[in-house]
Biotite code that builds the C-alpha atoms (Angstrom):
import biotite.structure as struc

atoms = struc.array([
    struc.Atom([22.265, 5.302, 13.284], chain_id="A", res_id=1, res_name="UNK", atom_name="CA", element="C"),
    struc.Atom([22.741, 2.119, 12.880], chain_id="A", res_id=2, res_name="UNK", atom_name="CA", element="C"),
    struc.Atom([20.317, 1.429, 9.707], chain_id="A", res_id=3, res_name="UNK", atom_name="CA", element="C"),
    struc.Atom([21.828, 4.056, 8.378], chain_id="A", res_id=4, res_name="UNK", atom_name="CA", element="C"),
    struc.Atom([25.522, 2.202, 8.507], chain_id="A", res_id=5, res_name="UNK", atom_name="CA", element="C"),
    struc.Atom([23.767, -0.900, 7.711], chain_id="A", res_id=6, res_name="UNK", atom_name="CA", element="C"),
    struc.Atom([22.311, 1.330, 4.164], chain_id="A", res_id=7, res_name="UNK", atom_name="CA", element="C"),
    struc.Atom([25.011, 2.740, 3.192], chain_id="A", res_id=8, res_name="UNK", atom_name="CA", element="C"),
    struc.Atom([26.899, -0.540, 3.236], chain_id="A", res_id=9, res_name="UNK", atom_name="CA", element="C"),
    struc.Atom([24.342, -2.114, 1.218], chain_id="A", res_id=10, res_name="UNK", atom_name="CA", element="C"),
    struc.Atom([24.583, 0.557, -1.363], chain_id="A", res_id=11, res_name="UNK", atom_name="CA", element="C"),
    struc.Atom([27.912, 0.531, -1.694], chain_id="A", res_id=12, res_name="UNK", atom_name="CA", element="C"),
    struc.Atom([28.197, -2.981, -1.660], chain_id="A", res_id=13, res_name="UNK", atom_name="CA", element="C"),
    struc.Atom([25.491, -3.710, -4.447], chain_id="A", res_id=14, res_name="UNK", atom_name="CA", element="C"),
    struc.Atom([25.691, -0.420, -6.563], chain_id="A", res_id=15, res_name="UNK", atom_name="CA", element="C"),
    struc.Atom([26.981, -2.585, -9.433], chain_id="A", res_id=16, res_name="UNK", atom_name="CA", element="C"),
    struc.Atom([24.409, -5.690, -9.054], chain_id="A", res_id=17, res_name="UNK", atom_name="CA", element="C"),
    struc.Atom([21.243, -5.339, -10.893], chain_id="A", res_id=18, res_name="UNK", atom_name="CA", element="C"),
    struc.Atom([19.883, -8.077, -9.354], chain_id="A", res_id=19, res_name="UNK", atom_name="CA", element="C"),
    struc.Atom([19.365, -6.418, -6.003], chain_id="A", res_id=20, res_name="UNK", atom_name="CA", element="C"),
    struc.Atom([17.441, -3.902, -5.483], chain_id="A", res_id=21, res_name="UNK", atom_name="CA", element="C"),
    struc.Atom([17.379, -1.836, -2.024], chain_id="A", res_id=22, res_name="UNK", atom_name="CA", element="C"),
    struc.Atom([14.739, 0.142, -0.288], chain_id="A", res_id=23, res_name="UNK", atom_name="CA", element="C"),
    struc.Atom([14.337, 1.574, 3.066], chain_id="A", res_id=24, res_name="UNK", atom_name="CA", element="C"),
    struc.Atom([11.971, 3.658, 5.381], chain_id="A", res_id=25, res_name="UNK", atom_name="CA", element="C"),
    struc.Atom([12.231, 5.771, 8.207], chain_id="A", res_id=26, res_name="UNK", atom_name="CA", element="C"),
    struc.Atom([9.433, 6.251, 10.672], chain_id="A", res_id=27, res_name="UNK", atom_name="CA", element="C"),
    struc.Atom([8.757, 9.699, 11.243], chain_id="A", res_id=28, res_name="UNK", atom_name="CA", element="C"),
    struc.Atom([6.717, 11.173, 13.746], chain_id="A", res_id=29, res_name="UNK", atom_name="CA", element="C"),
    struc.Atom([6.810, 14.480, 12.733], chain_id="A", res_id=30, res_name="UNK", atom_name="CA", element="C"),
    struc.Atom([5.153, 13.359, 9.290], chain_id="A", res_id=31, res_name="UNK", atom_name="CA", element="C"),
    struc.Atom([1.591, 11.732, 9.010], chain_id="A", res_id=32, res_name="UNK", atom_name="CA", element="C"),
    struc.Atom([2.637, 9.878, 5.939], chain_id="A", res_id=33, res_name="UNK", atom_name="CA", element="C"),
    struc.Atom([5.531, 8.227, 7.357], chain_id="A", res_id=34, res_name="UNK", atom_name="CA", element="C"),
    struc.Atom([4.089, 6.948, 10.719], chain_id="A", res_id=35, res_name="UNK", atom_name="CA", element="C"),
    struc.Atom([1.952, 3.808, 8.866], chain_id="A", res_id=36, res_name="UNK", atom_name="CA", element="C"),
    struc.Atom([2.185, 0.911, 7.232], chain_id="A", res_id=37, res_name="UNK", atom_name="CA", element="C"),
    struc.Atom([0.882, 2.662, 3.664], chain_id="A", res_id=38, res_name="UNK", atom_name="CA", element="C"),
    struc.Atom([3.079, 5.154, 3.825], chain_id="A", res_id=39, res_name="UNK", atom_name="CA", element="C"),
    struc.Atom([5.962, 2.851, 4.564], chain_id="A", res_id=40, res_name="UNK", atom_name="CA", element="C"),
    struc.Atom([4.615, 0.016, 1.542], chain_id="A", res_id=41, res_name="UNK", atom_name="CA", element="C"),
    struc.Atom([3.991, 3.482, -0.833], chain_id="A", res_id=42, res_name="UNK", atom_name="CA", element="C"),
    struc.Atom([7.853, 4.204, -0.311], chain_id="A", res_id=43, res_name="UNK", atom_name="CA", element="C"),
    struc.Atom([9.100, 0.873, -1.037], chain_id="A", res_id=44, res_name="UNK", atom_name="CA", element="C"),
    struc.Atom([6.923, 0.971, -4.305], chain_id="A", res_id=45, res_name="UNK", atom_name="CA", element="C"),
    struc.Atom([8.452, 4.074, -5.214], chain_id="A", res_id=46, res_name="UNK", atom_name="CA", element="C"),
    struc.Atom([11.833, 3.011, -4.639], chain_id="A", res_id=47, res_name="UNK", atom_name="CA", element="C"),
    struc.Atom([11.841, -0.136, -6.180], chain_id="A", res_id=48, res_name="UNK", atom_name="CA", element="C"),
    struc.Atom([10.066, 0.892, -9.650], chain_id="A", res_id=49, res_name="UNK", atom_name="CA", element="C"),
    struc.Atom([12.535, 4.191, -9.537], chain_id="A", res_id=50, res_name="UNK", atom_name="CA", element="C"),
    struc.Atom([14.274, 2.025, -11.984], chain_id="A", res_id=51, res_name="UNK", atom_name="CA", element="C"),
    struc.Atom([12.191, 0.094, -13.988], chain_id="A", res_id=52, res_name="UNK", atom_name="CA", element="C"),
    struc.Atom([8.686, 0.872, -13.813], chain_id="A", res_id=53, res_name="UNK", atom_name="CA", element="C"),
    struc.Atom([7.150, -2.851, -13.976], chain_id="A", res_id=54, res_name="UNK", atom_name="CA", element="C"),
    struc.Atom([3.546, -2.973, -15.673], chain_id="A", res_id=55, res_name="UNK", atom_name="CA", element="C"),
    struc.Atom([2.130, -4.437, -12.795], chain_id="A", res_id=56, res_name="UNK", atom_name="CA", element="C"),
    struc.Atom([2.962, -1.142, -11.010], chain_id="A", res_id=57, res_name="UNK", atom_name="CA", element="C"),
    struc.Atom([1.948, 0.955, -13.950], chain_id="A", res_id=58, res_name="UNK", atom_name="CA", element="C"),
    struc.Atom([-1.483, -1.380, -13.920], chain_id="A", res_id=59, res_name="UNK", atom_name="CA", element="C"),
    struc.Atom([-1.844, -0.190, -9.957], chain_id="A", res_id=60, res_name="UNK", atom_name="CA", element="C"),
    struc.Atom([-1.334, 3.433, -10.811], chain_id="A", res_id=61, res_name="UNK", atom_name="CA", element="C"),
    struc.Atom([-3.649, 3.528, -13.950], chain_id="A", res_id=62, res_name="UNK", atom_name="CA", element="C"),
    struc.Atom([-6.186, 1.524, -12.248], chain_id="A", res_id=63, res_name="UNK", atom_name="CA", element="C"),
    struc.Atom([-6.768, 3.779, -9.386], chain_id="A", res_id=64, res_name="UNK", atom_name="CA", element="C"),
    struc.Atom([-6.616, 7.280, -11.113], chain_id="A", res_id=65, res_name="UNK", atom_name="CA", element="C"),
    struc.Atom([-9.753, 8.028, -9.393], chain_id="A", res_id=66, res_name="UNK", atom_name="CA", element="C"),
    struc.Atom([-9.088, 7.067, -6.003], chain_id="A", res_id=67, res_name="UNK", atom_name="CA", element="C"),
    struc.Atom([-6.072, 6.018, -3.948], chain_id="A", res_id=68, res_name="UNK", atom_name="CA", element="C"),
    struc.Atom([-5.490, 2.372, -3.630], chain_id="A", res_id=69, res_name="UNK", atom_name="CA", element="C"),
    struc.Atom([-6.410, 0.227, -0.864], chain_id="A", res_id=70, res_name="UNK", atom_name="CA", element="C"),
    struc.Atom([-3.726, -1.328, 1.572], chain_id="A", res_id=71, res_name="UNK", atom_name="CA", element="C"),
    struc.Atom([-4.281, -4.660, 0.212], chain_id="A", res_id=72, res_name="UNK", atom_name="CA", element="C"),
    struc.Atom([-3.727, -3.342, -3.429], chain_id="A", res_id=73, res_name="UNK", atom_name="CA", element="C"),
    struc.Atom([-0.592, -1.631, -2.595], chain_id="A", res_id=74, res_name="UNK", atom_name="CA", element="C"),
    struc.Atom([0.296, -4.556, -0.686], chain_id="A", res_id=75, res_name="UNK", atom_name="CA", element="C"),
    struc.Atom([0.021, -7.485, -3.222], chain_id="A", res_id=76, res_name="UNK", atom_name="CA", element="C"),
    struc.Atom([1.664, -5.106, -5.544], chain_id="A", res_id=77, res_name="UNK", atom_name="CA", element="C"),
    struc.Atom([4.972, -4.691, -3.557], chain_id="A", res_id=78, res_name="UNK", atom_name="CA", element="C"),
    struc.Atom([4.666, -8.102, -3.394], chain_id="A", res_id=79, res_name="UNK", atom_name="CA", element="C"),
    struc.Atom([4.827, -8.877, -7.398], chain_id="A", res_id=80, res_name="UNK", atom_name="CA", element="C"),
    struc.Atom([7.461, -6.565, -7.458], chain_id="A", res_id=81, res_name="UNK", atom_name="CA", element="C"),
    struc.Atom([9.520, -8.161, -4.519], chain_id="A", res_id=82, res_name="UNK", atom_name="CA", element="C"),
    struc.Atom([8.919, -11.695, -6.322], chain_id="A", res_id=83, res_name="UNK", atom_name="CA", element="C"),
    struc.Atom([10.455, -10.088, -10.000], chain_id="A", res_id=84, res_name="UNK", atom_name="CA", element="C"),
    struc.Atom([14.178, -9.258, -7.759], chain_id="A", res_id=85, res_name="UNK", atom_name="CA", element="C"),
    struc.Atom([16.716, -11.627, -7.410], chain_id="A", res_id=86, res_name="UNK", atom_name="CA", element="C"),
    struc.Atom([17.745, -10.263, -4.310], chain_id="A", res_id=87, res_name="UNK", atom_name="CA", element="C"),
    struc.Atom([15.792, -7.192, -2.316], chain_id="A", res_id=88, res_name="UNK", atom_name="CA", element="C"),
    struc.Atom([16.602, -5.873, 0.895], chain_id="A", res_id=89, res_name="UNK", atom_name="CA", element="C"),
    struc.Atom([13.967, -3.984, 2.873], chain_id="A", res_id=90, res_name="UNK", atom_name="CA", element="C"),
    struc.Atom([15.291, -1.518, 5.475], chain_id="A", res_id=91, res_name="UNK", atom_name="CA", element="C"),
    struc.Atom([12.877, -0.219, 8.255], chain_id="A", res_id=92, res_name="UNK", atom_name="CA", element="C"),
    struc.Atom([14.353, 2.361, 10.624], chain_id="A", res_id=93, res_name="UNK", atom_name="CA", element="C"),
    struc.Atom([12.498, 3.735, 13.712], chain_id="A", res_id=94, res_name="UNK", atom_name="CA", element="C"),
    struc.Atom([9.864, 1.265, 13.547], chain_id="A", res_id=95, res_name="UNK", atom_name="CA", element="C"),
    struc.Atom([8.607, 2.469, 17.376], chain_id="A", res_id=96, res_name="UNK", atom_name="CA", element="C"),
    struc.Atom([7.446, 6.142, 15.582], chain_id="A", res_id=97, res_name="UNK", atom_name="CA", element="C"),
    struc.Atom([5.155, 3.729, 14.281], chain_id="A", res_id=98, res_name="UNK", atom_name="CA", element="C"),
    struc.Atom([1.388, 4.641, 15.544], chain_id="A", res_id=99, res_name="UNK", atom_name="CA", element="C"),
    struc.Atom([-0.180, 2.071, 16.809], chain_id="A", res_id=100, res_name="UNK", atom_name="CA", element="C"),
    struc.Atom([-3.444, 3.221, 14.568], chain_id="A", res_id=101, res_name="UNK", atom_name="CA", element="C"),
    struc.Atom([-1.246, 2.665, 12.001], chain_id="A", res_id=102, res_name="UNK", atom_name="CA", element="C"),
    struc.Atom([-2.708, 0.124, 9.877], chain_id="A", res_id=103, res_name="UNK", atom_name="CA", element="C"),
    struc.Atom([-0.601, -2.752, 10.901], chain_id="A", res_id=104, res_name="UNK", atom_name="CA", element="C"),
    struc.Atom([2.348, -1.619, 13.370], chain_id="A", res_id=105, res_name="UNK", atom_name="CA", element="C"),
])
């Protein structure tokens, strides 16, 4: 409830600034893909490319066609990304539905 206030503040209060950028994730347990840390790291890649897909993201997806990319590639990737914002604000909202074999909780 309360990342949800904290969200919709945040997009109302940047919706005009396109220096910031704004992603968040919600950790389900009634979804596998939403209970780790790669599912949470996918989701902030999608998010943050949703409006300009940065060639270091396009690199990632045409590099692994074949097979999904590793935790470490998805990680340095959100990382360039983060690093090309001005301003980014990461939202993380049930973190406890993370599970514990979750690759990092």
């Amino acid at each position: 409830m309360i990342s949800s206030t904290i969200t919709e503040n945040l997009l109302k209060d940047y919706a005009l600034d396109s220096k910031t950028s704004i992603a968040y994730f919600y950790f389900d347990f009634t979804e596998v893909q939403k209970q780790n840390v790669e599912g949470c790291v996918r989701s902030f890649l999608r998010q943050l490319s949703a409006k300009r897909l940065l060639p270091i993201v396009k690199a990632l997806h045409n590099q692994e066609r074949s097979a999904q990319p590793s935790l470490d590639s998805l990680t340095d990737t959100l990382k360039a990304v983060l690093q090309q914002t001005q301003l980014t604000f990461l939202i993380f909202d049930a973190l406890d539905e993370c599970t514990p074999n979750g690759k990092g909780c």
